[in-house]
C-alpha positions in Angstrom: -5.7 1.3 12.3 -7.4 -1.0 9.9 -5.4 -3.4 7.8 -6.3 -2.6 3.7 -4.3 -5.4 1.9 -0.6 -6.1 1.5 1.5 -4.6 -0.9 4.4 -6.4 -2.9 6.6 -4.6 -4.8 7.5 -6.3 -8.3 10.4 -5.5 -10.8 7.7 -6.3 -13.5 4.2 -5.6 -13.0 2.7 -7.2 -16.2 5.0 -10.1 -15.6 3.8 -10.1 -11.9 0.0 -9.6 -12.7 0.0 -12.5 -15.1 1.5 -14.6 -12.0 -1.5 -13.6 -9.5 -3.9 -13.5 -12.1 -3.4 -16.5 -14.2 -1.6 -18.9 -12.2 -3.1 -18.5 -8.9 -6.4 -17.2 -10.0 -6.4 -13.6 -8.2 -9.1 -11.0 -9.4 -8.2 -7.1 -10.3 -9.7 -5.3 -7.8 -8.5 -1.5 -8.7 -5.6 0.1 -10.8 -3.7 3.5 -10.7 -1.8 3.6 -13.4 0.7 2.0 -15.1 2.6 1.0 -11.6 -0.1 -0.3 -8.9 -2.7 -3.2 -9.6 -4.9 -4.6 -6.2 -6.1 -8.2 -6.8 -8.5 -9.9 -4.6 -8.9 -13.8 -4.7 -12.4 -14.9 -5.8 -15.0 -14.8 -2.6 -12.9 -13.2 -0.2 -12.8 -9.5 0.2 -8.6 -10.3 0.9 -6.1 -7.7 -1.4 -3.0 -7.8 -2.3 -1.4 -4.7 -4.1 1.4 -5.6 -6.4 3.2 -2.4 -7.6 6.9 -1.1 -9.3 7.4 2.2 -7.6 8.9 1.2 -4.3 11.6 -1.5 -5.6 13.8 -2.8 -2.9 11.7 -2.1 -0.4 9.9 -5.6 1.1 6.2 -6.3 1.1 3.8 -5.1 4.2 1.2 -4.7 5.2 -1.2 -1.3 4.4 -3.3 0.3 7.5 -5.5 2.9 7.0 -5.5 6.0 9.5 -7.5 8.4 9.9 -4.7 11.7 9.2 -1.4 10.1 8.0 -0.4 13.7 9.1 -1.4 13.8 12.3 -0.2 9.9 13.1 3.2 10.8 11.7 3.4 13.8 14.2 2.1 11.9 17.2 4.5 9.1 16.4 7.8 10.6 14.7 9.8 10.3 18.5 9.0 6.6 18.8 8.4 5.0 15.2 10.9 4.7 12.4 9.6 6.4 9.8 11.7 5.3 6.5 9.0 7.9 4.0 7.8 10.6 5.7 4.1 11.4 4.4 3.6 12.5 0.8 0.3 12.6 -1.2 -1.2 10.0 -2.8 -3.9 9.6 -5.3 -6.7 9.1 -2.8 -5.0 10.8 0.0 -1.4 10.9 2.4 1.1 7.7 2.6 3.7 7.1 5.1 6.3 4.1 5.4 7.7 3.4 9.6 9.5 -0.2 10.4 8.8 -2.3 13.4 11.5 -3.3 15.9 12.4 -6.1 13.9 12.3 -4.1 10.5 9.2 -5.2 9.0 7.7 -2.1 6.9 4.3 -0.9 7.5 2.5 1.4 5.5 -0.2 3.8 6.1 -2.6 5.6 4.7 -5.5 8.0 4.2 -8.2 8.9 1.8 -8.3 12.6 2.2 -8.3 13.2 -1.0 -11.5 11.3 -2.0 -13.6 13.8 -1.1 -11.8 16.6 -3.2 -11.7 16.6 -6.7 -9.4 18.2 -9.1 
């Protein structure tokens, strides 16, 4: 697992994007679509995903895995998972919770490599 950013959802992602952007000086980093924006604060390669899709859901953290798939089916006995996988622009996302009920996220990029 390697940690990708952190993701926040926001009940208003213009709203929120001015926040990051203008007041606290974040970068845009990436976009999809009208709901996900990645900002990165200037000289650090840090990102933090602010997004409307997933409201009432609390930030976390996003790992990347190699197979979403596979890590869901290794781990479905002893993890929490609260999204089981679905696809994703670049790939397959997943949602468990820790112990305490933190979410963490996962991810691949499987898709990258096959375009529509």
């Amino acid at each position: 697992m390697k940690l990708l950013f952190m993701d926040y959802p926001v009940k208003d992602l213009k709203e929120s994007l001015a926040f990051y952007r203008d007041v606290l000086g974040f970068e845009e980093a990436w976009r999809e679509g009208d709901h996900t924006v990645a900002l990165k604060l200037p000289g650090s390669e840090v990102q933090l995903m602010i997004e409307n899709d997933e409201i009432g859901l609390t930030p976390g953290a996003v790992f990347l895995v190699d197979n979403v798939d596979k890590y869901f089916e290794d781990n479905k006995e002893t993890l929490k998972f609260i999204k089981e996988p679905v696809d994703i622009p670049p790939g397959r996302y997943a949602i468990f919770q820790d112990n305490s009920g933190n979410l963490l996220r996962i991810l691949d990029f499987s898709n990258e490599s096959n375009p529509e």
